[in-house]
C-alpha positions, 0 to 999 in steps of 0.5 A, a space after each residue: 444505490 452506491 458504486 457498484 465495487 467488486 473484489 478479486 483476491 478476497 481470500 488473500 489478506 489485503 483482499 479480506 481488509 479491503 472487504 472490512 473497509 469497502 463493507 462499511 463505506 458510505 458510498 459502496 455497494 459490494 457486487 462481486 467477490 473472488 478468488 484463486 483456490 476459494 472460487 466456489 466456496 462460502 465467504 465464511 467457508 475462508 473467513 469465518 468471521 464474516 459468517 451471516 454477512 448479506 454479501 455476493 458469493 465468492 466466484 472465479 476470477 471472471 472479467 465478463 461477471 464483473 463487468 456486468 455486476 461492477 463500476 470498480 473493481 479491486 485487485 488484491 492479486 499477485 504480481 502477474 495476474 493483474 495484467 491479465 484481466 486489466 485490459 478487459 475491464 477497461 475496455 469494458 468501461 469498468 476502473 480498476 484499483 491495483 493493489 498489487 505490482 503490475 502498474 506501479 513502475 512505469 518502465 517496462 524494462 524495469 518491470 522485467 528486471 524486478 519481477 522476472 518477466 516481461 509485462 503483457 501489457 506495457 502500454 497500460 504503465 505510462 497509463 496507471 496513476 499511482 495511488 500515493 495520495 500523499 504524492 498524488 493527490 491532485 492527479 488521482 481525481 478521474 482516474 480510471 487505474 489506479 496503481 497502489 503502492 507496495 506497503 515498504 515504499 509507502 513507510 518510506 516515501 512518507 519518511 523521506 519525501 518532505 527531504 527530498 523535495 525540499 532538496 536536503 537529500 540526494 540518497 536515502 537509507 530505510 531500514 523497514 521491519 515487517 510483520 508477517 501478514 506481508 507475506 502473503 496467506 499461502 504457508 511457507 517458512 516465511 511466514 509459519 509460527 515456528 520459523 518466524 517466532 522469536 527470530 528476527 530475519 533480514 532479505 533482500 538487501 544490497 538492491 536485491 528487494 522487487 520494492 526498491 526500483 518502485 522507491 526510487 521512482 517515487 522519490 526520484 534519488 537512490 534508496 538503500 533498502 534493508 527489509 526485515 521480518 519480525 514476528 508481529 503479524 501486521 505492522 510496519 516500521 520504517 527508519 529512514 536516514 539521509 545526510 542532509 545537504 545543508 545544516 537544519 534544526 529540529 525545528 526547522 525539520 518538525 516544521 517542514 514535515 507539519 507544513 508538508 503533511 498538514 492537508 494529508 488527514 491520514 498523516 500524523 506528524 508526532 513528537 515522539 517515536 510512533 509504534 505500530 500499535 498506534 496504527 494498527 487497523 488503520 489507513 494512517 501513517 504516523 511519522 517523526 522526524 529529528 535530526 542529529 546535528 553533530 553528524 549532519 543526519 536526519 532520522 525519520 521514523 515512520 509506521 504504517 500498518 502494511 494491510 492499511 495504509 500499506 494496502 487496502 486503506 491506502 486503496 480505498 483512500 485512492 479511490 475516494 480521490 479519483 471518485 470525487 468522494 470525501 477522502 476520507 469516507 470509510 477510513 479508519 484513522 484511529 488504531 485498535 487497542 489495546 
């Protein structure tokens, strides 16, 4: 019979690509689709490309539906509105994956300093595991919230975390470029074709970015963190850089990010520098570390695609992990191309 999974926020980006990955899972069966403005119409009505697909219509955003028709939901949902209805469905024996920014920081006061409001619900935080398998892997089996990381903390968590915890870096720099599809599908000068094409923009910076807290609680030292966007719609690229804390070879560096990644199937430790044609489409990081010697500094470059491994990817291999599936079941770990 399979999970019963439904999805809210299906008419958003990360919403439509988790509907890609979870309609092809082996162990899934999509019960219940929905979402804001796109309640009421047809699948195809907001995605064509799903015309003729046998899936569930596309309903409002209903905690009583979904609990009777799901095991698991996903929510691909702005910040905000997840701790709405998050409550409920626990409440009503039904496990959430949060794709979305509700869950992930673990201190309601650093919450509200990031997002501007008070979370209603701040005893689920210290509750919610956050879904870096990388980072969590023994911890997700059996959780009933799973918190998915932003996609700029996922490229730089995966850049940085064998440096960190090997006790070679007590501040990190990551300068993350991003494609377009980040921000979100509502129009705005972010993201419309002649505001964005042929123009490289930086924000965000000194600090200011809602991502960095969550980097820094996921790391454990401070990050300086510069975002960009590039005219690309989906990809991400992060270069990360510490100044290590003792002399290491390149080889000693290659090697500890082999030894650390090597039972991670959705890492790929590279020796050259990956790009993120070489991740497009799926729930991979690919990731190159070296070092410069003279100046005592290790370089890592990482790319992800912000919808895969940054978000819906990333979901599905979380919840694979708390459901005891394989993890890797319904997975794409090889790019398209060209």
């Amino acid at each position: 019979m399979g999970i019963r999974v439904g999805i809210a926020g299906v008419s958003g980006y990360a919403g439509v690509e988790l509907l890609r990955l979870l309609h092809r899972h082996p162990a899934v069966r999509i019960t219940a689709l929905s979402a804001g403005r796109g309640a009421g119409r047809a699948l195809s009505d907001l995605w064509p490309g799903w015309t003729g697909a046998a899936l569930p219509p596309v309903g409002r955003l209903d905690v009583d539906h979904l609990a009777e028709h799901c095991d698991v939901v996903f929510l691909a949902l702005p910040h905000g509105v997840s701790q709405t209805v998050v409550p409920a469905l626990l409440e009503r024996g039904v496990d959430v994956v949060d794709l979305g920014a509700d869950h992930r920081l673990t201190d309601p006061e650093a919450y509200a300093a990031a997002y501007g409001a008070p979370h209603t619900c701040p005893e689920l935080l210290s509750l919610a595991t956050y879904g870096l398998p990388e980072q969590n892997r023994d911890v997700l089996a059996g959780a009933r919230l799973v918190a998915c990381p932003g996609c700029y903390p996922t490229a730089t968590a995966i850049a940085a975390l064998p440096l960190v915890e090997e006790g070679l870096a007590d501040l990190v720099f990551s300068d993350c470029l991003s494609g377009i599809s980040g921000a979100g599908r509502k129009a705005g000068p972010r993201n419309l074709y002649a505001e964005v094409q042929e123009s490289v923009t930086a924000y965000g910076l000194a600090g200011a970015h809602r991502h960095t807290p969550e980097m820094e609680q996921a790391l454990g030292v401070p990050v300086v963190f510069s975002p960009h966007l590039v005219p690309m719609v989906r990809g991400m690229l992060a270069t990360v850089k510490v100044r290590l804390r003792r002399p290491v070879s390149g080889e000693e560096l290659r090697d500890l990010y082999r030894e650390r990644y090597a039972r991670h199937p959705a890492v790929v430790v590279r020796d050259e520098v990956p790009a993120t044609r070489d991740v497009r489409g799926t729930a991979a990081a690919h990731v190159f570390p070296l070092v410069d010697i003279r100046r005592e500094v290790a370089t890592v470059v990482s790319a992800i695609d912000n919808l895969g491994k940054g978000a819906a990817g990333q979901a599905v291999h979380a919840f694979n992990l708390s459901r005891g599936l394989p993890e890797t079941a319904g997975l794409p770990l090889v790019p398209l191309l060209p």
